[in-house]
C-alpha positions in Angstrom: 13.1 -7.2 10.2 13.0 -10.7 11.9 12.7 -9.2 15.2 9.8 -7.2 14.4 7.6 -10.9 12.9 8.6 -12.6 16.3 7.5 -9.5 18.8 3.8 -9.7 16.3 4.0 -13.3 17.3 5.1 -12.9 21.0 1.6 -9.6 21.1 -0.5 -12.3 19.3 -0.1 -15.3 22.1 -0.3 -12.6 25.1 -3.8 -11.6 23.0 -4.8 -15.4 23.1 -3.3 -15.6 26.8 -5.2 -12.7 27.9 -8.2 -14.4 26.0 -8.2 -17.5 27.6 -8.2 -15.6 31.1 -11.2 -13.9 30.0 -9.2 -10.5 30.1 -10.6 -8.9 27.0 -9.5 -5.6 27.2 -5.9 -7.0 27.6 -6.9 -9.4 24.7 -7.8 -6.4 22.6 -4.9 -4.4 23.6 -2.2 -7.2 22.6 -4.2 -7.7 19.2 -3.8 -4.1 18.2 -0.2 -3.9 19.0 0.4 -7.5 17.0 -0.9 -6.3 14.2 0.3 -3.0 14.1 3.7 -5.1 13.8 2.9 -7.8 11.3 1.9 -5.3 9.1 5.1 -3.3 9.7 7.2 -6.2 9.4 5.6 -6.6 5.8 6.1 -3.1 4.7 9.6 -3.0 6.4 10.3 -6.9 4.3 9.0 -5.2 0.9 10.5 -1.6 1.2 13.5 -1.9 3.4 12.3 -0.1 6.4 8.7 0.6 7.7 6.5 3.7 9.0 6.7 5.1 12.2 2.8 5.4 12.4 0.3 3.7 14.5 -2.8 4.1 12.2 -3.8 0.9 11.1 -5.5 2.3 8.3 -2.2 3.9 7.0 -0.5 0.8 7.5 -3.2 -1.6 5.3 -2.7 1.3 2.7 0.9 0.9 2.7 1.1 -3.0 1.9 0.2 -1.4 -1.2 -1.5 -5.6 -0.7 -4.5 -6.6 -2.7 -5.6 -9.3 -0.1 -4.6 -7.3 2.8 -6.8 -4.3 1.7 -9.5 -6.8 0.7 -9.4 -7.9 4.6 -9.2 -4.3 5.8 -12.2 -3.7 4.2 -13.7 -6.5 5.0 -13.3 -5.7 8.2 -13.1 -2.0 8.7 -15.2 -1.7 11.8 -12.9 -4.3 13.9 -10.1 -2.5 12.5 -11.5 0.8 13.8 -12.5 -1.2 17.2 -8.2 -1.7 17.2 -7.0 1.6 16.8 -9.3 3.0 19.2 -7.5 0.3 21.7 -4.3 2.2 21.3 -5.8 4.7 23.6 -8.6 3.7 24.7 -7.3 0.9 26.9 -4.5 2.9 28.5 -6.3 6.1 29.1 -10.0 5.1 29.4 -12.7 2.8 31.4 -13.5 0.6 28.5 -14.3 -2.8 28.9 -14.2 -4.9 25.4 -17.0 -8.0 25.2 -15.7 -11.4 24.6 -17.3 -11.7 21.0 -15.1 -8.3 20.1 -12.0 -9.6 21.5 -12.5 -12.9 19.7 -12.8 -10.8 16.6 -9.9 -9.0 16.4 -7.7 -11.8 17.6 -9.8 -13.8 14.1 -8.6 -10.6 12.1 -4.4 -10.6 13.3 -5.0 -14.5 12.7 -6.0 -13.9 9.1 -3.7 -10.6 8.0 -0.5 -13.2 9.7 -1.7 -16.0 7.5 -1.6 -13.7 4.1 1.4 -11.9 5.7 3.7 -14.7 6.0 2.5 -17.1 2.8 3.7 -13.7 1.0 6.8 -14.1 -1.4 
């Protein structure tokens, strides 16, 4: 499951990379898929193996993680804002501000910090 925590780390600097460049959308994109992973790589760490869903939603649920729920909630709307990027940033002419791309790249920071200080 190692392979699956380094390619969440690899998405998560691309996210900040794209960041710094001022490519949000990018930014967005690479925060989605780098959570999507560190959440897998939790489930997959706990259970064995991991979901083959993209629905961040499903995945929080999953964790079957107190703290991790707690920051889903918390944060439901950027969450939402994530998923959407799945598609939404292959498929359609969206454009991500800087303030919502700085938001979801807080939010992968945050689930990674509970994520890996996890027994």
């Amino acid at each position: 499951m190692d392979f699956i925590r380094k390619n969440a780390i690899k998405f998560l600097e691309k996210a900040e990379e794209s960041y710094r460049r001022n490519e949000y959308n990018f930014a967005v994109f690479f925060a989605e898929q780098s959570l999507q992973l560190f959440l897998k790589y939790h489930i997959g760490k706990k259970y064995g193996e991991f979901p083959k869903t993209h629905s961040l939603k499903t995945l929080f649920e999953l964790t079957e993680s107190k703290s991790l729920r707690s920051i889903y909630h918390e944060n439901v709307d950027t969450v939402r804002e994530l998923e959407l990027s799945y598609v939404a940033s292959r498929y359609m002419d969206v454009e991500y501000s800087q303030k919502a791309a700085w938001k979801c790249i807080e939010l992968v920071k945050k689930v990674r910090e509970v994520i890996e200080s996890a027994p």
